[in-house]
C-alpha positions as CSV (number, residue, x, y, z in Angstrom):
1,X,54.6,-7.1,5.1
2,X,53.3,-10.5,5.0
3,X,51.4,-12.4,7.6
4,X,51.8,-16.3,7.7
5,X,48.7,-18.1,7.9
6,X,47.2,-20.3,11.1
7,X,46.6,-23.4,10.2
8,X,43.4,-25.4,11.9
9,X,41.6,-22.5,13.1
10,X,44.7,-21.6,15.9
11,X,46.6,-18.5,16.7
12,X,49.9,-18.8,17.0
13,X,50.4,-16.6,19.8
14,X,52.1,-17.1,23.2
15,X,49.0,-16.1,25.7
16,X,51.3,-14.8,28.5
17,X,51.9,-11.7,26.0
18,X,48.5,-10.9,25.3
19,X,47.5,-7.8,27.0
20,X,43.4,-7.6,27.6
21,X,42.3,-4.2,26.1
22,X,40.2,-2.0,29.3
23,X,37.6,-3.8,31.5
24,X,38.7,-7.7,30.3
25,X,41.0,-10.4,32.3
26,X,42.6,-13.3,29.9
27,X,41.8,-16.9,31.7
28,X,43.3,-20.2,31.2
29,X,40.3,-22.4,31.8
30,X,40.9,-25.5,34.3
31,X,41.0,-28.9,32.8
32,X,38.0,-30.4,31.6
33,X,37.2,-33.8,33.6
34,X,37.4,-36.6,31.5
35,X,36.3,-39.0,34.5
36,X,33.6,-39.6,37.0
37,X,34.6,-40.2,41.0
38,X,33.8,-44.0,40.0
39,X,36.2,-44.0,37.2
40,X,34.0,-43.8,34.2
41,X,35.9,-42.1,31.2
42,X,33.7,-39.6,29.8
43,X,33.2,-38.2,25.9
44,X,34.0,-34.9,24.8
45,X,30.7,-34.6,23.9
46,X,29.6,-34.8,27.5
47,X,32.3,-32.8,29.3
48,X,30.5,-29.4,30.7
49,X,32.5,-26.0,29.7
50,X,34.9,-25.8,32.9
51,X,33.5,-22.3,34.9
52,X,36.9,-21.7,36.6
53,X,40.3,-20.8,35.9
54,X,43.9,-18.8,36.4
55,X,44.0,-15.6,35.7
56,X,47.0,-15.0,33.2
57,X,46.8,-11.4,31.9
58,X,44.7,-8.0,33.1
59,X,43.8,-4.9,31.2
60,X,43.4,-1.6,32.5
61,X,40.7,0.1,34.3
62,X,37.4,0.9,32.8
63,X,35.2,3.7,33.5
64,X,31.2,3.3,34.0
65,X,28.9,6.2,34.8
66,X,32.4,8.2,35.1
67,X,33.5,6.2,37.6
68,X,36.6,3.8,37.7
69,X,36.4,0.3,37.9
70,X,39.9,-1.3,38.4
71,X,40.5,-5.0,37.9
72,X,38.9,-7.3,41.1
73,X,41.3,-9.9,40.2
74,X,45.1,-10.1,39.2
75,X,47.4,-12.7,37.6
76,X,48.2,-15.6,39.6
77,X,44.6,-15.4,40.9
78,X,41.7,-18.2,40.6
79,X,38.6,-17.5,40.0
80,X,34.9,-19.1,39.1
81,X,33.4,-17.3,36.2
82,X,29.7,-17.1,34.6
83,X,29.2,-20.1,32.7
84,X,28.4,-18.7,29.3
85,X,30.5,-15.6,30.0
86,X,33.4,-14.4,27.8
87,X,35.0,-15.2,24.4
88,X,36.9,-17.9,23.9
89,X,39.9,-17.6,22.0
90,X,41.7,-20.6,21.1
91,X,46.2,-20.8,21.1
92,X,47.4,-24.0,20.2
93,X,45.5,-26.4,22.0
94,X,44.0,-24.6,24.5
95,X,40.8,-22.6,24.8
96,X,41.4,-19.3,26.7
97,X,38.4,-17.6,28.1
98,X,38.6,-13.2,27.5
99,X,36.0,-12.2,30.7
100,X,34.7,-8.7,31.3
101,X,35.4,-7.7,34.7
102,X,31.4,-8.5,35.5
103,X,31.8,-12.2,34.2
104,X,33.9,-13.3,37.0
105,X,31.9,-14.7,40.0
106,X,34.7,-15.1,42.9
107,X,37.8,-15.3,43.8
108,X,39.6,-18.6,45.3
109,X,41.3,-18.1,48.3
């Protein structure tokens, strides 16, 4: 069996059929901003790493001290995570943000 190559450092995967393996949540980070309130364009270079997101996939429960810890969040939900938390992973042209359970800071109602 033979596996086509990525090309540019990208999976070619369709995130929304990624399952997270125990204890991590899959996040599609919100949009950098490109522009100040008074309408200065800014560079990449200057753009912070965004610190919130949608949660698009869950994985199971994990277990610490032998007790279960489901999932605080579920898909659909938004949520503010730590800022250097996670792995980013990128598909296509996005970069999508693997989180232990821990790494998220709150839920947006």
């Amino acid at each position: 069996m033979s596996h086509e190559p990525t090309t540019g450092g990208t999976m070619q995967l369709d995130p929304k059929k990624l399952t997270p393996m125990s204890g991590y949540v899959l996040v599609e980070p919100e949009a950098k901003q490109t522009k100040t309130e008074g309408g200065i364009y800014l560079p990449d270079n200057t753009t912070d790493k965004p610190q919130g997101g949608t949660v698009i996939a869950v994985g199971g429960a994990t277990y610490k001290d032998g007790r279960e810890i489901a999932s605080p969040v579920k898909v659909g939900d938004k949520v503010i995570y730590k800022k250097w938390g996670g792995n980013d992973v990128k598909i296509g042209t996005v970069e999508y943000q693997f989180l232990q359970f821990e790494d998220i800071l709150a839920v947006i109602k």
